[in-house]
C-alpha positions in Angstrom: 66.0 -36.4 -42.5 66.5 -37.0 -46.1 64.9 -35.3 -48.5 63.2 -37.9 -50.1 61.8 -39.1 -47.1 60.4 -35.3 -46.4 58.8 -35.6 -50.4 56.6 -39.4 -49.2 55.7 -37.6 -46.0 54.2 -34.1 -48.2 52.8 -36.8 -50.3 51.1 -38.9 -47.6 50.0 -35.5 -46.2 48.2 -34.5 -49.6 46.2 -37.8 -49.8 45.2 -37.3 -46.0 43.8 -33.8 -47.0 41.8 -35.2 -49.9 40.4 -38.8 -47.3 40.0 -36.7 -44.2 38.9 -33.2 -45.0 37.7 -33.3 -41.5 41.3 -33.3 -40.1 42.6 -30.5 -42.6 43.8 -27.9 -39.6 46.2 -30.7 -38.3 46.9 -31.7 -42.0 47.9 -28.5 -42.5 50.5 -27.9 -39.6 51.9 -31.1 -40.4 52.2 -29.7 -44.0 53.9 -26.7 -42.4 56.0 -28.1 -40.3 57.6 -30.6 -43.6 57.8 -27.4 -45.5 59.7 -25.8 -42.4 62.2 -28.6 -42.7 62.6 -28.6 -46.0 63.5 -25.3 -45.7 65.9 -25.9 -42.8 68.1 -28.3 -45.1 68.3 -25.5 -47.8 66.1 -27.6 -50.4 64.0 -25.0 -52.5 60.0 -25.8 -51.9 57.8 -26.6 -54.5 56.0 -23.4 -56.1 52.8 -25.6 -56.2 53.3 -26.8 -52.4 53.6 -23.8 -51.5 50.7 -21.8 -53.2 48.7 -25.1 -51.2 50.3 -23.7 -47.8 49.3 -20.0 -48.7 45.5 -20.8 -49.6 45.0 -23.4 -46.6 45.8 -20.5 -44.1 43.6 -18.2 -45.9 40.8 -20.3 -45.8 41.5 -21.4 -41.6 41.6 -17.6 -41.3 38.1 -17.6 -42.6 
């Protein structure tokens, strides 16, 4: 998958968090699993991304 592609999808993602805050767990792993693959092609992640990934699975272990 191309990188770009990965970026709309992260995007998409963000605004799903912000309209469906009820659906943030699956938001998340879907979040995870982009991240994943962005770090399966080598591509470096997005401090900012991933400061989001850190604080999202503090607050589900909450």
């Amino acid at each position: 998958m191309a990188f770009e592609d990965i970026k709309a999808r992260i995007a998409l993602l963000l605004e799903a968090m912000v309209q469906r805050p009820t659906d943030a767990h699956e938001i998340h792993e879907n979040l995870r699993e982009q991240l994943n693959e962005l770090k399966a092609m080598g591509m470096p992640l997005p401090d900012d991304l991933v400061e989001l990934e850190k604080q999202l699975e503090t607050d589900f272990d909450s």
